[in-house]
C-alpha positions as CSV (number, residue, x, y, z in Angstrom):
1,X,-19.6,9.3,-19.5
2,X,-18.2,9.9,-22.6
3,X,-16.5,8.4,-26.0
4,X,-13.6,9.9,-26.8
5,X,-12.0,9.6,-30.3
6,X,-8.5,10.8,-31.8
7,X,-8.3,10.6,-35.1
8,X,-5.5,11.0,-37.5
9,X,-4.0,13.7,-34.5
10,X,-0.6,16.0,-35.6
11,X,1.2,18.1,-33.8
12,X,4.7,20.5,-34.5
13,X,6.5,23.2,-32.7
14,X,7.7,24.7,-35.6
15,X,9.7,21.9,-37.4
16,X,10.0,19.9,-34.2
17,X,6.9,17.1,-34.3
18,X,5.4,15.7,-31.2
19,X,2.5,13.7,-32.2
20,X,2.3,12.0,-35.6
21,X,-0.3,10.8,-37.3
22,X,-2.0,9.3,-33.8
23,X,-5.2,7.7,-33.6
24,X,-7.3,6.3,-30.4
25,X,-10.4,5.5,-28.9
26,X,-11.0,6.0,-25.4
27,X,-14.0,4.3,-24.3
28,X,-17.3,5.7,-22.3
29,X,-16.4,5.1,-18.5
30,X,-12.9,4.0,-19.6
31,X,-9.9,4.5,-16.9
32,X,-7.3,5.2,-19.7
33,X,-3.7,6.1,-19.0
34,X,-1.1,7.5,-21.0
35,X,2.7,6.5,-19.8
36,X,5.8,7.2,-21.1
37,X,9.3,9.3,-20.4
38,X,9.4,12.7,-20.4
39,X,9.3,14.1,-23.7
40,X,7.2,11.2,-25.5
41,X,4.0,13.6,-26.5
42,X,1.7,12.0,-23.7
43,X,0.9,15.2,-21.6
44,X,0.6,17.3,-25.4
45,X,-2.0,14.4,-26.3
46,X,-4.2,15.5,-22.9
47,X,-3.6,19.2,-23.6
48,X,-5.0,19.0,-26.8
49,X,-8.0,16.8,-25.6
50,X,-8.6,19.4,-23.0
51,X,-8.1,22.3,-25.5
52,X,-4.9,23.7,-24.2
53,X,-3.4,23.3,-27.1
54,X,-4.2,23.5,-30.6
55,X,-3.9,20.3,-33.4
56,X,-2.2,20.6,-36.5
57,X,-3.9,17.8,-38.3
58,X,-6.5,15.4,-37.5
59,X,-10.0,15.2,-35.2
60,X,-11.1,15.2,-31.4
61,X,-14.3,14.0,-31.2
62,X,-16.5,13.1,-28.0
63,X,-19.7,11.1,-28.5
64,X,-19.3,12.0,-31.7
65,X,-19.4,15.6,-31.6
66,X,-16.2,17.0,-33.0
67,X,-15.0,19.2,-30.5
68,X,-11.3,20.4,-31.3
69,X,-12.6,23.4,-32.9
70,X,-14.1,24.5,-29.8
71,X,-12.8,26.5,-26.4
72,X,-11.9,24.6,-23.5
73,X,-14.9,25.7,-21.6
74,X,-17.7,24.4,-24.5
75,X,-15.4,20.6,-24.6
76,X,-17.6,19.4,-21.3
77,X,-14.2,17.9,-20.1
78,X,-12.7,18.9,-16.6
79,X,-8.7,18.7,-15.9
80,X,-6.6,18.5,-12.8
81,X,-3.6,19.5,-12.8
82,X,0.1,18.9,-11.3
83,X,0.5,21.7,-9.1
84,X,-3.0,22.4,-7.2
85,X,-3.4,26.4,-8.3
86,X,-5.9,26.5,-5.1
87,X,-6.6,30.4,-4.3
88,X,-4.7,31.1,-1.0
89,X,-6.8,33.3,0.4
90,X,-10.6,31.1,0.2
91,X,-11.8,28.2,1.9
92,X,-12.2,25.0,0.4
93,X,-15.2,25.7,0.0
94,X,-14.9,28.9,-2.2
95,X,-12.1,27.2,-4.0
96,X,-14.4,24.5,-5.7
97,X,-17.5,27.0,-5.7
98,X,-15.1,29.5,-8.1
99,X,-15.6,28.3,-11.4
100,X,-19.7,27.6,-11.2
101,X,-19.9,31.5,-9.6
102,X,-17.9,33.0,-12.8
103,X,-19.8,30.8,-15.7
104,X,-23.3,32.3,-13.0
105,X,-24.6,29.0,-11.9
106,X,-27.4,29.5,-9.4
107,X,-26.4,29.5,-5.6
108,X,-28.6,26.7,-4.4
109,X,-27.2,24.6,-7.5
110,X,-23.5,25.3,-6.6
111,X,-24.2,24.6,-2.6
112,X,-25.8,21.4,-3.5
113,X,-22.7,20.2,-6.0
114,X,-19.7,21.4,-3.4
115,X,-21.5,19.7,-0.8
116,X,-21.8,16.1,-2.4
117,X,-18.3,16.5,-4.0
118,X,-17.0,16.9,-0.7
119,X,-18.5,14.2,0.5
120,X,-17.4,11.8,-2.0
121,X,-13.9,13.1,-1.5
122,X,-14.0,13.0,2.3
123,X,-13.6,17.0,2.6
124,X,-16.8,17.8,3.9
125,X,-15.2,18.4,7.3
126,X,-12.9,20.8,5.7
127,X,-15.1,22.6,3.2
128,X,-14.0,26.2,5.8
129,X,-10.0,25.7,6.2
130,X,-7.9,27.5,4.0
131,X,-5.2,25.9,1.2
132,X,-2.5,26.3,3.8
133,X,-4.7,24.6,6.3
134,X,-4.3,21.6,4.2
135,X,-1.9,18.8,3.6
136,X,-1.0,18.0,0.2
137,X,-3.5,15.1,-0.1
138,X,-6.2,16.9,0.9
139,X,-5.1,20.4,-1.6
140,X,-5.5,18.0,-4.2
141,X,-8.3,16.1,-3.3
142,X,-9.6,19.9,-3.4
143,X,-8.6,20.6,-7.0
144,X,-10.2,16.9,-8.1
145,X,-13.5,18.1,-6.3
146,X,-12.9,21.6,-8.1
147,X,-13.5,19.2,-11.4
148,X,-16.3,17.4,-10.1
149,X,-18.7,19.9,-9.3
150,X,-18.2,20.9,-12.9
151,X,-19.8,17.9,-13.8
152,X,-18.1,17.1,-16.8
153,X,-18.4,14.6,-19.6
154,X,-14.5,13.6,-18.8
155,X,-12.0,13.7,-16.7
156,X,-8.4,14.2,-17.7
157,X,-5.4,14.0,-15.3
158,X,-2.1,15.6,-15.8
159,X,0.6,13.8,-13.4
160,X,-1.8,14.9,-10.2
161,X,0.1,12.8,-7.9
162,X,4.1,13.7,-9.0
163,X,3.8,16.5,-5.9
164,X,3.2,13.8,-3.3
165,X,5.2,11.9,-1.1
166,X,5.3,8.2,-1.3
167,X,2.9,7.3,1.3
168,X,0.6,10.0,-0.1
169,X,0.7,8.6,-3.7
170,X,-0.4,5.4,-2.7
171,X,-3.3,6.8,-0.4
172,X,-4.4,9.4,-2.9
173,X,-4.0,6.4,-6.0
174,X,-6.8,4.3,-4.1
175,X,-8.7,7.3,-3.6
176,X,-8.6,7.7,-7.5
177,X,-9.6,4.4,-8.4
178,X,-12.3,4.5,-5.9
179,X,-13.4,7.5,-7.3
180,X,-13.9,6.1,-10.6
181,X,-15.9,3.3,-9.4
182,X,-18.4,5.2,-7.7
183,X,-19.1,8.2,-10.7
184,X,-18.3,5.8,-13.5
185,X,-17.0,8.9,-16.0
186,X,-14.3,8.6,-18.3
187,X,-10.8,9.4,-17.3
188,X,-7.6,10.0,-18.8
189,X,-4.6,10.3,-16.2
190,X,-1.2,10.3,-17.5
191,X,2.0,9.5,-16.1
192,X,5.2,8.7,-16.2
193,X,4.9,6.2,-13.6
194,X,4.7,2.6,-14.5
195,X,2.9,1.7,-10.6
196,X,0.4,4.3,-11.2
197,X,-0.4,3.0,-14.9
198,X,-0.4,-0.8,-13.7
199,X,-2.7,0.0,-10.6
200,X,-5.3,2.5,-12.2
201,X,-5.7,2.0,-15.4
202,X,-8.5,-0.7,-17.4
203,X,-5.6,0.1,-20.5
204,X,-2.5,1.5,-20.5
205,X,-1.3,3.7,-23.8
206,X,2.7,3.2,-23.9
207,X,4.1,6.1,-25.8
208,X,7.5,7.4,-26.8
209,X,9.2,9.2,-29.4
210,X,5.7,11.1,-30.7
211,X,4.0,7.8,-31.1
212,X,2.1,4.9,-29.8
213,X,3.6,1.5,-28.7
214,X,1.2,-0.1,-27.7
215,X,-2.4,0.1,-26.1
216,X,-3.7,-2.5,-23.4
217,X,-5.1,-4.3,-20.1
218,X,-1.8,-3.7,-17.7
219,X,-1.4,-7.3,-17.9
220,X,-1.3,-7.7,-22.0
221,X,1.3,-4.6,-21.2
222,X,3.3,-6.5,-18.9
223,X,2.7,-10.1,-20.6
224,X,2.9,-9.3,-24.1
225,X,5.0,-6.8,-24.5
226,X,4.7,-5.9,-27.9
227,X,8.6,-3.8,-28.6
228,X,11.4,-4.1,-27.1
229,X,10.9,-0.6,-25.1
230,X,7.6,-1.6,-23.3
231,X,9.5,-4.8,-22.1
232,X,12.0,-2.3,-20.6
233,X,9.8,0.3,-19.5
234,X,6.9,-1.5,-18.4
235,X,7.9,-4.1,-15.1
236,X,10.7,-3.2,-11.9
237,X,12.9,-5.1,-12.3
238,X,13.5,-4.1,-16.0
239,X,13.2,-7.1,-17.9
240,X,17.0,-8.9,-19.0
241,X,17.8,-9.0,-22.2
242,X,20.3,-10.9,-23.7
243,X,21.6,-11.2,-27.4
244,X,21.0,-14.7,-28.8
245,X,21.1,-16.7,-32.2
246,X,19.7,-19.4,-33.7
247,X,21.4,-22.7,-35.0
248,X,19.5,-26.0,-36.8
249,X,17.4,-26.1,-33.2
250,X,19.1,-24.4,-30.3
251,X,18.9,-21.3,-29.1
252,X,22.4,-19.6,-28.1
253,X,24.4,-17.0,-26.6
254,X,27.5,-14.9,-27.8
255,X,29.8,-17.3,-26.6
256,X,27.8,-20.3,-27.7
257,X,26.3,-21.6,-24.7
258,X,23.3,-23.4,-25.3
259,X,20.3,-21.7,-23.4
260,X,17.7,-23.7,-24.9
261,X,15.3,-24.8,-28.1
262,X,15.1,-22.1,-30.7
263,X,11.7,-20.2,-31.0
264,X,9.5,-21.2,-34.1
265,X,9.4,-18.0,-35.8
266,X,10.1,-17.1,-39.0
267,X,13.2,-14.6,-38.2
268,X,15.0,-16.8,-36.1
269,X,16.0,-18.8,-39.6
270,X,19.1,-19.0,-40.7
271,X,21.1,-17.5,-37.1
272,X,19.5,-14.4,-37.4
273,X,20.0,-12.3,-34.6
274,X,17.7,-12.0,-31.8
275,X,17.3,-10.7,-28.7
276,X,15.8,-12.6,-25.6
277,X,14.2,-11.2,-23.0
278,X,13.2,-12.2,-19.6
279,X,11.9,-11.4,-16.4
280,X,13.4,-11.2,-12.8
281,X,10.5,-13.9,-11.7
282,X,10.7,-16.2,-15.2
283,X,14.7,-16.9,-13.9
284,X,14.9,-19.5,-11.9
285,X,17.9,-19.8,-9.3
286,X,19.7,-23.2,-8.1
287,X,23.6,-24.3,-7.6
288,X,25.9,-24.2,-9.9
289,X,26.9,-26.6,-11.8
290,X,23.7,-28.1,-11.7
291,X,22.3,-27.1,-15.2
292,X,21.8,-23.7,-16.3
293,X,24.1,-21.1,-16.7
294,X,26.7,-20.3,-14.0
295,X,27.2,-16.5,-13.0
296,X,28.4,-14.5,-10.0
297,X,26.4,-13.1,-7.4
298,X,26.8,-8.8,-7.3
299,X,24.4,-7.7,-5.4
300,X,21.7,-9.1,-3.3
301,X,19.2,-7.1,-2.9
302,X,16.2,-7.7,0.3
303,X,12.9,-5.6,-0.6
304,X,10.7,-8.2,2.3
305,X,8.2,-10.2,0.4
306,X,11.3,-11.1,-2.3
307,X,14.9,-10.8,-3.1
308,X,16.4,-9.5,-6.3
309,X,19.7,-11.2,-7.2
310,X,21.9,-9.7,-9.7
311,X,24.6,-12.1,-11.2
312,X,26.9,-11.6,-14.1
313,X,26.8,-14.6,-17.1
314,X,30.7,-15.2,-18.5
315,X,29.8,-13.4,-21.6
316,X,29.7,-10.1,-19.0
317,X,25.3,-9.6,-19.4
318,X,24.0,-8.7,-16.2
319,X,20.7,-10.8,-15.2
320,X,18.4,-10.0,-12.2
321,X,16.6,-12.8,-10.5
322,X,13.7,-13.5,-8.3
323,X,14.1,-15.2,-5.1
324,X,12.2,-15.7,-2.0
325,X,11.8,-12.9,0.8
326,X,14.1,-15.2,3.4
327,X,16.6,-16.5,0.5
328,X,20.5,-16.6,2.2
329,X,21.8,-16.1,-1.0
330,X,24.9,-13.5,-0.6
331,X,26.8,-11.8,-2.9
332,X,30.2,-13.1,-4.2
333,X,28.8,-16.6,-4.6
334,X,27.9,-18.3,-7.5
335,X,25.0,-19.3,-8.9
336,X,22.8,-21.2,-11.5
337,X,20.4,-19.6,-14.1
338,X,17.3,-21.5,-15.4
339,X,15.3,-19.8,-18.0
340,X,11.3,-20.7,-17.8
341,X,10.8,-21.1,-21.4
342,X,7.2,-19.7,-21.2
343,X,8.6,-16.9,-19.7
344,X,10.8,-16.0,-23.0
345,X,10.3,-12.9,-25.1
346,X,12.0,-12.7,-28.5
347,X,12.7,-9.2,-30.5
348,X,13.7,-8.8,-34.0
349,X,16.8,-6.4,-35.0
350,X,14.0,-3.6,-34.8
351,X,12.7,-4.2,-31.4
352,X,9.3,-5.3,-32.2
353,X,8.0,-8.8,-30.7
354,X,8.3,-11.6,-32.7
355,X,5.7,-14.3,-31.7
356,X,6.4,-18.1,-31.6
357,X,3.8,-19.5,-33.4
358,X,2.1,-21.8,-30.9
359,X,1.7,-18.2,-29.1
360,X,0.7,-16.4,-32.0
């Protein structure tokens, strides 16, 4: 259990920066993931928690203790890794013994933390088989119990699960989450995968281009988007967006079509320019001529528990719909789109949210 702070936090390769100016609290017993593309600073951020990497400017501080002055091995935190690094030629037991043998932890001590690690990871039938003996589940179930018996303050998490097949991510993800519920630490995973994020985390830090864009529950992520990139990044399908304007009290497209009331907020005045944005399961789907906005069916496509229609609008923007599992919608047919109002997102010239004020 442990409060983790970021304060002020810096960071440059030489006159390349990768984290400005960040600051962040990461609650005691918190499940906190960092997501983003490659390249956005998030896996940097965990580095330097951990000590991997040095800070340029700024503080680390757990339960307030500032700790970025200090070696990895005084921090109290405990990382797993992408790739496993399990020694070859020991057991799984001598794998997650290794650490607490070279820092001279007593015998009996380190018996009695492999062997209720292994338990809570479901390895204790394993604790004598060899890396190799292992599937890739298990090796890394085997590195997260290598962390355990460490008994850290904190947890972090660098993309553990990127090596594993699909079946396996979702397996090992549950395990994760069950994990936290039973030792109640802190943990900071990140990723660059929006399922892992939405399913693990109590809140979600969106990052990209060296900075923060937001921090939430995954449903304020998903919900309230608060820029225009954590709309796109954050949901499958990718939310639609569409270019609008504003005039006296409609709401329109490029070519002038109507698509409803314009939003009460301060920049939609005058026709400024807007962009709208909407999800697959806020557009509503009917025949055309029937109200709405007409487009052609592209491509229908059947994922079991709901379809995804894409249909092109005459101004040429492509929108992706939600429609039932059993829908006998086809492609080259043609369509009406209904926008659920409450499901609209509006974004100024910048990409940042701009709130209608009966949702502000």
């Amino acid at each position: 259990m442990a409060l983790i702070e970021l304060k002020n936090i810096t960071k440059s390769y030489g006159a390349v920066k990768v984290i400005d100016d960040l600051t962040l609290t990461i609650d005691s017993n918190e499940f906190m993931v960092f997501l983003g593309p490659s390249g956005c600073g998030k896996s940097t951020l965990l580095r330097m928690i951990a000590g991997l990497e040095g800070i340029d400017g700024g503080e680390i501080l757990i339960d307030g203790r500032r700790i970025d002055p200090l070696p990895p091995g005084e921090r109290g935190i405990a990382m797993v890794f992408q790739h496993y690094a399990l020694y070859p030629h020991m057991s799984v037991r001598d794998n997650m013994a290794f650490g607490l043998r070279n820092i001279g932890v007593p015998e009996a001590d380190i018996k009695e933390r492999v062997t209720r690690a292994a338990q809570m990871l479901v390895l204790d039938n394993l604790l004598d088989r060899k890396p190799s003996q292992l599937s890739g589940g298990q090796r890394q179930r085997v590195a997260i119990g290598r962390a355990i018996v460490k008994e850290p303050k904190a947890f972090l998490f660098d993309e553990p699960l990127s090596n594993l097949d699909a079946a396996l991510r979702v397996r090992t993800r549950v395990e994760l989450a069950q994990l936290h519920n039973r030792m109640r630490s802190t943990m900071v995973f990140v990723t660059h995968d929006q399922i892992e994020a939405m399913t693990l985390a109590h809140r979600i830090v969106v990052m990209n281009n060296r900075r923060i864009e937001q921090v939430g529950t995954p449903m304020e992520i998903y919900s309230r988007p608060a820029t225009r990139f954590v709309a796109e990044f954050v949901g499958s399908p990718a939310m639609n967006f569409l270019p609008v304007t504003t005039e006296g009290n409609q709401l329109k497209l490029a070519d002038g079509t109507v698509v409803g009331p314009s939003p009460r907020i301060g920049t939609a005045s005058g026709g400024a320019p807007l962009t709208l944005g909407i999800r697959a399961e806020a557009v509503a789907l009917g025949a055309p001529g029937v109200g709405g906005l007409d487009a052609a069916v592209e491509v229908v496509e059947r994922l079991g528990d709901r379809t995804l229609v894409y249909s092109r609008l005459k101004t040429g923007a492509l929108i992706v719909a939600e429609a039932k599992g059993d829908s006998a919608l086809t492609a080259d047919t043609t369509v009406s789109l209904g926008f659920d109002r409450a499901g609209m997102h509006f974004f100024d010239a910048d990409g940042k949210a701009c709130r209608e004020m009966s949702d502000a």
